[in-house]
C-alpha positions in Angstrom: 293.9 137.0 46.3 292.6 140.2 44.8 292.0 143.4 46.4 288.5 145.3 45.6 288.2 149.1 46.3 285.1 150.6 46.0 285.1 154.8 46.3 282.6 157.6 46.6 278.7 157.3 46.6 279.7 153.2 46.0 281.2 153.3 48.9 278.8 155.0 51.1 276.2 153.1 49.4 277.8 149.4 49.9 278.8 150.2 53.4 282.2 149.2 52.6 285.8 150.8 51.5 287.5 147.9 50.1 287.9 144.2 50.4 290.5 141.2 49.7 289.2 137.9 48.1 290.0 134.8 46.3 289.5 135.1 43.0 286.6 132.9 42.4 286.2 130.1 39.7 285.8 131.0 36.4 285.9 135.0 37.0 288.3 136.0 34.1 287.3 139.6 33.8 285.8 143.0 35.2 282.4 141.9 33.6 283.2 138.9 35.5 283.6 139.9 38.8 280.4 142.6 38.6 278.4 140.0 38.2 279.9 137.3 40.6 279.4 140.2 43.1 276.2 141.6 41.5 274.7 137.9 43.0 274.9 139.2 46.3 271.9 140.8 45.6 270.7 144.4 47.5 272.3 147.0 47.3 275.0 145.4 45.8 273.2 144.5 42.4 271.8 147.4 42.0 275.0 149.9 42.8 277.7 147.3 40.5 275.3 147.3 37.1 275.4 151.0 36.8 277.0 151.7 33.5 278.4 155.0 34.5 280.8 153.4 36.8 284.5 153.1 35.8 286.8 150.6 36.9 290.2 150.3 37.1 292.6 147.8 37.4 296.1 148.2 38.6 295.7 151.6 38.8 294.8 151.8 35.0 291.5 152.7 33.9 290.0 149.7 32.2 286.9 148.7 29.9 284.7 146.3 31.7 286.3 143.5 29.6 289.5 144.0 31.4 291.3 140.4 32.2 292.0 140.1 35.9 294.0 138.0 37.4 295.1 136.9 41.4 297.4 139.9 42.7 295.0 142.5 40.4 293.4 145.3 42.2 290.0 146.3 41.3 288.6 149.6 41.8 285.3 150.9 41.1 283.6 154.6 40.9 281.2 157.2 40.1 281.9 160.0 37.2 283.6 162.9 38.8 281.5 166.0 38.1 283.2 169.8 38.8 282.5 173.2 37.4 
């Protein structure tokens, strides 16, 4: 089981906070998982292939080619902007 969190505009934009899966079949990575989730098509492939996003994993900031594994948590969002 992994744990998805998705924060900000994501959020408000996939009409959902956060979410507990198995981790599917093959799905070895961030890049992975975008695009296993990506295939839910809407809003969902258009909000996950934003480059600007950043993920993290564990906690930890991660490059998109972060391994994941079951127990992981995944976390996605938006640049923070601030003056």
């Amino acid at each position: 089981m992994i744990r998805l969190r998705y924060f900000a505009s994501l959020r408000e934009t996939l009409g959902v906070a956060d979410e507990q899966l198995e981790l599917p079949a093959g799905i070895r990575d961030v890049n992975d998982l975008s695009r296993w989730l990506q295939a839910r098509g809407g809003e969902w492939k258009s909000a996950l292939a934003d480059r600007q996003l950043h993920v993290a994993v564990n906690q930890i900031i991660a490059s998109p080619a972060a391994a994941i594994k079951d127990g992981d948590e995944v976390a996605w969002f938006p640049p923070v902007t601030g003056g």
